[in-house]
DSSP file (Angstrom, degrees, kcal/mol; ACC not computed):
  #  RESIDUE AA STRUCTURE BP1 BP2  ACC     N-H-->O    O-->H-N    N-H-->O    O-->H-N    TCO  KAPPA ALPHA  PHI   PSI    X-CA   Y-CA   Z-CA
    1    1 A X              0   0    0      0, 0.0     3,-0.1     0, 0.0     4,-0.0   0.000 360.0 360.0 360.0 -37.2    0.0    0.0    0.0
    2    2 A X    >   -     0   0    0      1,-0.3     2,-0.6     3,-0.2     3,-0.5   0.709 360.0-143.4 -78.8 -12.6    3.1    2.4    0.7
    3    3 A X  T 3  S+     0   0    0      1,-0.2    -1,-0.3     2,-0.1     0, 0.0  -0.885  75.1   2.8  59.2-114.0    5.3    1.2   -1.6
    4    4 A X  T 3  S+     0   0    0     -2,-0.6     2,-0.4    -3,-0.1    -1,-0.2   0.399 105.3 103.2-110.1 -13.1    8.6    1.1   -0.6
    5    5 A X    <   -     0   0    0     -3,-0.5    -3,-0.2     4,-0.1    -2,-0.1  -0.504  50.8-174.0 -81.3 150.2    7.9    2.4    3.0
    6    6 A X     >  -     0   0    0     -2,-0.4     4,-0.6    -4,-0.1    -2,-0.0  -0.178  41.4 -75.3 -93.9-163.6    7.9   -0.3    6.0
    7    7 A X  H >> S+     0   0    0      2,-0.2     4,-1.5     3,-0.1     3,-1.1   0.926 121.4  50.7 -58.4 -84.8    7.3   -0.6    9.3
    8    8 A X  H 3> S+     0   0    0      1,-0.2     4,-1.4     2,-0.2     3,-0.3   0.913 118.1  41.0 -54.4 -35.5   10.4    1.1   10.9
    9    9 A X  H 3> S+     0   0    0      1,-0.2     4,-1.9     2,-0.2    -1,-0.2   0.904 111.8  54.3 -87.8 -12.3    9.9    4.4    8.7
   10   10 A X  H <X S+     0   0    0     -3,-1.1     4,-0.8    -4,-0.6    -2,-0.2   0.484 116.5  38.7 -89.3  -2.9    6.1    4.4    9.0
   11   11 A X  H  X S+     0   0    0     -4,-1.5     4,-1.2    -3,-0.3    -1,-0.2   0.682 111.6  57.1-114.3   5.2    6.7    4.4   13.1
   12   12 A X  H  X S+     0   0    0     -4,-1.4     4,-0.9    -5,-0.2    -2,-0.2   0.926 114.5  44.5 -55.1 -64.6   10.1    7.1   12.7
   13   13 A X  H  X S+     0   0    0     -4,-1.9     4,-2.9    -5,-0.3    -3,-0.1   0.897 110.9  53.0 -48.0 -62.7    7.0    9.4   11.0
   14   14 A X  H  X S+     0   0    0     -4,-0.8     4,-0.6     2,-0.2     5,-0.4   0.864 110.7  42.7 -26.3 -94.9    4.8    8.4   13.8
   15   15 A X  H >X S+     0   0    0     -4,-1.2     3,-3.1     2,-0.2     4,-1.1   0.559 117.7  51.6 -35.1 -96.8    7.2    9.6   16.6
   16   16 A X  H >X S+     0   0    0     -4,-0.9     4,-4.7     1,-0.4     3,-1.5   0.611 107.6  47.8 -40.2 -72.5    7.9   12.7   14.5
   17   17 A X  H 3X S+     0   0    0     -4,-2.9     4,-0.6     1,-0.2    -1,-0.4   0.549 112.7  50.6 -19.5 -42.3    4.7   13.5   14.1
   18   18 A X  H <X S+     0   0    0     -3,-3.1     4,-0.6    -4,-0.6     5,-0.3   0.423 112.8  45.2 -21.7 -50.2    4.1   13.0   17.8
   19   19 A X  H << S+     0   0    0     -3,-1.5    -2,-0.2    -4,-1.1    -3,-0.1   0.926 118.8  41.1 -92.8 -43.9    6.9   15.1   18.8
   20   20 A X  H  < S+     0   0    0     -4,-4.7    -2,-0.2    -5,-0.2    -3,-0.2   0.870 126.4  32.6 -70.5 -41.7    6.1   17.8   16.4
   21   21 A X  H  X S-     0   0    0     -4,-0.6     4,-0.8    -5,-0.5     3,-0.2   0.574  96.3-140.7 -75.7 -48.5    2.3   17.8   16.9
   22   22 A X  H  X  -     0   0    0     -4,-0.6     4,-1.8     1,-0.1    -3,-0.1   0.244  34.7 -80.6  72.4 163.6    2.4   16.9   20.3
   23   23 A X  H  4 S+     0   0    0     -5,-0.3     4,-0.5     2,-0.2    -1,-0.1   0.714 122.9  63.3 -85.2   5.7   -0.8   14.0   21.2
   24   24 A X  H >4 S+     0   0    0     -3,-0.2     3,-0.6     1,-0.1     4,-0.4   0.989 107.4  37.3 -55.7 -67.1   -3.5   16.5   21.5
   25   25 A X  H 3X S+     0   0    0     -4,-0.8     4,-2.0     1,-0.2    -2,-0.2   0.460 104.2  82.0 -69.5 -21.0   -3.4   17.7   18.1
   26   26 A X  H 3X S+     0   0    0     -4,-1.8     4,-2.4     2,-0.2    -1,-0.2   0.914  88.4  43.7 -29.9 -75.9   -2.7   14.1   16.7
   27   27 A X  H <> S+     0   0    0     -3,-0.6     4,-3.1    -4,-0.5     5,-0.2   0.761 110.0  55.3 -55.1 -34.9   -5.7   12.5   16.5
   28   28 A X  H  > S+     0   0    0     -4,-0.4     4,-1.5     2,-0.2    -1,-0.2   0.979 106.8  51.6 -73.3 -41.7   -7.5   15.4   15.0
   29   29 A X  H  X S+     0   0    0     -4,-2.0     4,-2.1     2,-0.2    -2,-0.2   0.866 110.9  49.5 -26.4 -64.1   -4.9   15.6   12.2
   30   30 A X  H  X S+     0   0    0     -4,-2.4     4,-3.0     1,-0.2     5,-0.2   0.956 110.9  53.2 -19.3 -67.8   -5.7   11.9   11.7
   31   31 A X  H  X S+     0   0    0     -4,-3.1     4,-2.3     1,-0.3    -2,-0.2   0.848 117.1  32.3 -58.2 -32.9   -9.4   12.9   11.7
   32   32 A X  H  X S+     0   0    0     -4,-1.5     4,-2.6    -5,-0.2    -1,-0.3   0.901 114.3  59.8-102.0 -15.4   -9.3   15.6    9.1
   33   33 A X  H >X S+     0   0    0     -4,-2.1     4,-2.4     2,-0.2     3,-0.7   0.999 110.7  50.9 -36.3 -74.3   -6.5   13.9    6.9
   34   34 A X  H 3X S+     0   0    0     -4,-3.0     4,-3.2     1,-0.3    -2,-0.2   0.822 106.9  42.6  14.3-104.1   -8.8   11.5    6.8
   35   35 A X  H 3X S+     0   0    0     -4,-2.3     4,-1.2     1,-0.2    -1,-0.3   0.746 109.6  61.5 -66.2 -28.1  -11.9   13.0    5.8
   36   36 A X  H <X S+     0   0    0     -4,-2.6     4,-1.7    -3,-0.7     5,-0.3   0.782 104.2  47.8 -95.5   5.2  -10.0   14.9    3.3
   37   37 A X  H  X S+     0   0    0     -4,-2.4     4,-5.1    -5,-0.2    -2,-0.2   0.976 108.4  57.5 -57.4 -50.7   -8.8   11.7    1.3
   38   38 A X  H  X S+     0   0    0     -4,-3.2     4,-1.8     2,-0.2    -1,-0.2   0.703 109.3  38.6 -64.0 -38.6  -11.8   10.7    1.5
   39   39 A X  H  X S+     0   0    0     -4,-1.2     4,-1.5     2,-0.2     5,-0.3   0.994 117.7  48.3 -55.6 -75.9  -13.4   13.8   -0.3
   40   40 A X  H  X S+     0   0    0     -4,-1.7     4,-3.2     2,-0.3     5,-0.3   0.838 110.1  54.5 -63.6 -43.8  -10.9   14.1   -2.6
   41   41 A X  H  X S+     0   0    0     -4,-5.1     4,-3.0    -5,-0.3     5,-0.3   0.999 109.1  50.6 -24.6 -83.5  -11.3   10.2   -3.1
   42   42 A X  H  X S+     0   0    0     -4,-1.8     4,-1.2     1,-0.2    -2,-0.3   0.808 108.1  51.4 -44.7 -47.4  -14.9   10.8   -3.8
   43   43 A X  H  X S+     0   0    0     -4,-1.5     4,-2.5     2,-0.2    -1,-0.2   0.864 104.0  54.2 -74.0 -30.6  -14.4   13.6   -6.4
   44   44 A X  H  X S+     0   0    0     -4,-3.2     4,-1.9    -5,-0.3    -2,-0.2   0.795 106.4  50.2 -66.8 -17.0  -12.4   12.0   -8.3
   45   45 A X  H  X S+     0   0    0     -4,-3.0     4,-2.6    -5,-0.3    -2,-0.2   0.956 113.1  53.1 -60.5 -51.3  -14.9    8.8   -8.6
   46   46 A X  H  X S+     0   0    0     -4,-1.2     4,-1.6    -5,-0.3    -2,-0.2   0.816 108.3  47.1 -77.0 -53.5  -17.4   11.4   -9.6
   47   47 A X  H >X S+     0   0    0     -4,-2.5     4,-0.9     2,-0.2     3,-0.9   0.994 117.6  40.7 -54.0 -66.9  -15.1   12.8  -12.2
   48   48 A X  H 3X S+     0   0    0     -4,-1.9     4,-3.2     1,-0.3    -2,-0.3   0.699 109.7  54.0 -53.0 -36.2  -14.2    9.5  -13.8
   49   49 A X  H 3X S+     0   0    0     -4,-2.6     4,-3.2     2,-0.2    -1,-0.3   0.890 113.8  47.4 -92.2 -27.4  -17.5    8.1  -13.6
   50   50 A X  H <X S+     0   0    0     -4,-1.6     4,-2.3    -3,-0.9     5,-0.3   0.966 116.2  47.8 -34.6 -77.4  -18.7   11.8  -15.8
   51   51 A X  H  X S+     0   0    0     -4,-0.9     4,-1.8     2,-0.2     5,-0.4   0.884 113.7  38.6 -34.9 -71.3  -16.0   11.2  -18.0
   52   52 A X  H >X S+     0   0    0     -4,-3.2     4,-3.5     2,-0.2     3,-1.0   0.985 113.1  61.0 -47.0 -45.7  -16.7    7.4  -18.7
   53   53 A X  H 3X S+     0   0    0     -4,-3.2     4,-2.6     1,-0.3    -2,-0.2   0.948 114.0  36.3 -49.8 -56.5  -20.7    8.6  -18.7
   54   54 A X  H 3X S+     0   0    0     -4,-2.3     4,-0.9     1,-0.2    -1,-0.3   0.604 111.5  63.0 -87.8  11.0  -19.8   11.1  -22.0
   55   55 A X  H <X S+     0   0    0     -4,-1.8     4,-1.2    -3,-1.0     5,-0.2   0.859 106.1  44.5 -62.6 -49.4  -17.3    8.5  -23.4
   56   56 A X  H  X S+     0   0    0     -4,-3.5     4,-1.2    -5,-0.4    -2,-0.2   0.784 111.8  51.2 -61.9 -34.7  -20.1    6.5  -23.7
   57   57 A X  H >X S+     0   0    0     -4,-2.6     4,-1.5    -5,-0.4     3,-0.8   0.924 101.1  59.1 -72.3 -47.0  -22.5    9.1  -25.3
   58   58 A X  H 3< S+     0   0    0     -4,-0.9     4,-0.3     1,-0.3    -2,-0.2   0.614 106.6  53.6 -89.2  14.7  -20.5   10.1  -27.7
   59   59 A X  H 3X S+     0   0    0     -4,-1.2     4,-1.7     2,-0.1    -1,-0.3   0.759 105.9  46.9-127.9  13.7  -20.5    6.7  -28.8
   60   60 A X  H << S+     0   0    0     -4,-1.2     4,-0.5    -3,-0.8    -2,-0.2   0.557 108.0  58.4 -52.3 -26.6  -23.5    6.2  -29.0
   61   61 A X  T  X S+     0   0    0     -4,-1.5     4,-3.2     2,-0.1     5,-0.4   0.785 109.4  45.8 -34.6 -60.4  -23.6    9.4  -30.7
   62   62 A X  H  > S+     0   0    0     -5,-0.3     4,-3.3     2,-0.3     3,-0.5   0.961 110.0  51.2 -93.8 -55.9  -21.2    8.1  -33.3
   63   63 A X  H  X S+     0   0    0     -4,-1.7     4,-1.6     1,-0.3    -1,-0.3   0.689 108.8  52.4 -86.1  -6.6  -22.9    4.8  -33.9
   64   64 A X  H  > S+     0   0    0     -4,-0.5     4,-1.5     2,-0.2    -1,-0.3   0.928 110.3  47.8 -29.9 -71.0  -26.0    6.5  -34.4
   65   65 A X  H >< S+     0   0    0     -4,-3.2     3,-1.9    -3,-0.5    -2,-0.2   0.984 113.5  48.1 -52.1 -58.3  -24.3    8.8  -37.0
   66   66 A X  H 3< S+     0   0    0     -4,-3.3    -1,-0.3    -5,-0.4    -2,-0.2   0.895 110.9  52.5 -68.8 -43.5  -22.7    5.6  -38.8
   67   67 A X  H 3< S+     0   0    0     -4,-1.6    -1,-0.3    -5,-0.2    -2,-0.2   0.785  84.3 101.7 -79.1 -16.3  -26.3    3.8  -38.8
   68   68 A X  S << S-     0   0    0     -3,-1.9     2,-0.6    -4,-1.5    -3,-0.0  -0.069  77.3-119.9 -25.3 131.0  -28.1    6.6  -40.4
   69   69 A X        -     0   0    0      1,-0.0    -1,-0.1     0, 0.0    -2,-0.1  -0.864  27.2-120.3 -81.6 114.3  -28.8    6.0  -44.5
   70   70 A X        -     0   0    0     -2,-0.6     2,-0.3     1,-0.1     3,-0.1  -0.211   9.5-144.4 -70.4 135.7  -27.4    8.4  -46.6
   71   71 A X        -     0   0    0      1,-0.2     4,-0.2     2,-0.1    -1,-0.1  -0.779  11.1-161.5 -82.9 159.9  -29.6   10.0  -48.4
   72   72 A X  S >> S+     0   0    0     -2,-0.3     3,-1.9     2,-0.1     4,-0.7   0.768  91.8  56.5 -92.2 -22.4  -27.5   10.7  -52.2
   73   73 A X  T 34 S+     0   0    0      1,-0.3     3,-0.2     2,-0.2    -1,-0.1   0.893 108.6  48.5 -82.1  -7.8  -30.0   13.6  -53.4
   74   74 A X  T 34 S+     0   0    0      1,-0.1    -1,-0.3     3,-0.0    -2,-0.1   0.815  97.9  82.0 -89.6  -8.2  -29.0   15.5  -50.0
   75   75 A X  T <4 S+     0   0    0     -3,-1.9    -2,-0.2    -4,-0.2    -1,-0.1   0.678  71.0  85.5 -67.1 -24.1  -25.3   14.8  -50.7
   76   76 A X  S  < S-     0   0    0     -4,-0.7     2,-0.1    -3,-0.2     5,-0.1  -0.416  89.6 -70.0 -86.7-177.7  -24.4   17.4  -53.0
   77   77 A X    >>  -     0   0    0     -2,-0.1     3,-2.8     1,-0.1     4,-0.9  -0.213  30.4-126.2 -58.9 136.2  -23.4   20.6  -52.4
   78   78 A X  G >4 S+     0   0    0      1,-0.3     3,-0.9     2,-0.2     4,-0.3   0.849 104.1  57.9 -52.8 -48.6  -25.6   23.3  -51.1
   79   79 A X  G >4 S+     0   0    0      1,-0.2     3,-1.2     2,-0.2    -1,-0.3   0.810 101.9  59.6 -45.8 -17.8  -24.6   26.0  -54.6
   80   80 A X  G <4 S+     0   0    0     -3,-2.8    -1,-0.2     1,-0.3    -2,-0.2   0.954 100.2  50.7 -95.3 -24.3  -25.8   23.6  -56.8
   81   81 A X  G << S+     0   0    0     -4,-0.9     2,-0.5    -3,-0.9    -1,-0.3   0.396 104.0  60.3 -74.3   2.6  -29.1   23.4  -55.5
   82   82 A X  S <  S-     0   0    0     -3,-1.2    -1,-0.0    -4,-0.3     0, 0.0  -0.969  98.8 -83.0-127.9 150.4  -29.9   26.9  -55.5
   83   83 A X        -     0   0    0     -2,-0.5     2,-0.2     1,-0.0    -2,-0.1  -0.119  38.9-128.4 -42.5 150.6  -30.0   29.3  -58.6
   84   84 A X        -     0   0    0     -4,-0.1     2,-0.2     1,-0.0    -1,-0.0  -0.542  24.8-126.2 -94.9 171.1  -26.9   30.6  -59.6
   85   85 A X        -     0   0    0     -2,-0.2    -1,-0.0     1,-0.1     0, 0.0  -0.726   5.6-138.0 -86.5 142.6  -26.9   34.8  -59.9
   86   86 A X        -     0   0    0     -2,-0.2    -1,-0.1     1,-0.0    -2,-0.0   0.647  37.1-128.4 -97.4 -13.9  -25.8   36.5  -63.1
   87   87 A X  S    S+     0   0    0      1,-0.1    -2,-0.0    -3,-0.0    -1,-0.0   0.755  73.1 126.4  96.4  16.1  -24.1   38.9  -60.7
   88   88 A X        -     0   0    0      1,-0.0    -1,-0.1     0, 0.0    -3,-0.0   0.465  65.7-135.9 -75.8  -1.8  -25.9   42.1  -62.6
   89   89 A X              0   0    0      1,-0.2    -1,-0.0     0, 0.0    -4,-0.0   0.406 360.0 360.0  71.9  -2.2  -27.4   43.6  -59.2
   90   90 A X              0   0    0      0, 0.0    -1,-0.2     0, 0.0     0, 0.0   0.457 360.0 360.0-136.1 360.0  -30.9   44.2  -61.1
């Protein structure tokens, strides 16, 4: 879970912690460490699970698109379907 830390450097931290902190303030540090993993945990679920949710539309999106039937007479280009101008202004 630590990686590379053990036993002897996760109770060196401890003591430090301890000493620095003193044992009032310990436990409450714990407490709100804690609780902000836990948040931060939790938004990031919330993000990822967003992210997969519009992966998933847009392909659904896409295989939508691709099952559509082309029409051909809507396939050409929009000039050719409309009168051209003789570009005299009257």
């Amino acid at each position: 879970m630590f990686g590379s830390i053990g036993m002897p450097e996760l109770v060196v931290i401890f003591v430090i912690a301890l000493i620095i902190f003193g044992p009032r303030k310990l436990p409450e540090l714990g407490r709100s460490l804690g609780r902000s993993l836990g948040e931060f945990r939790r938004a990031s679920n919330d993000l990822r699970n967003s992210l997969d949710e519009e992966v998933r539309l847009e392909e659904q999106r896409r295989a939508v698109e691709a099952a559509k039937p082309v029409d051909p007479l809507q396939t050409r280009p929009a000039d050719e379907s409309q009168p051209r101008s003789t570009g005299t202004g009257a």
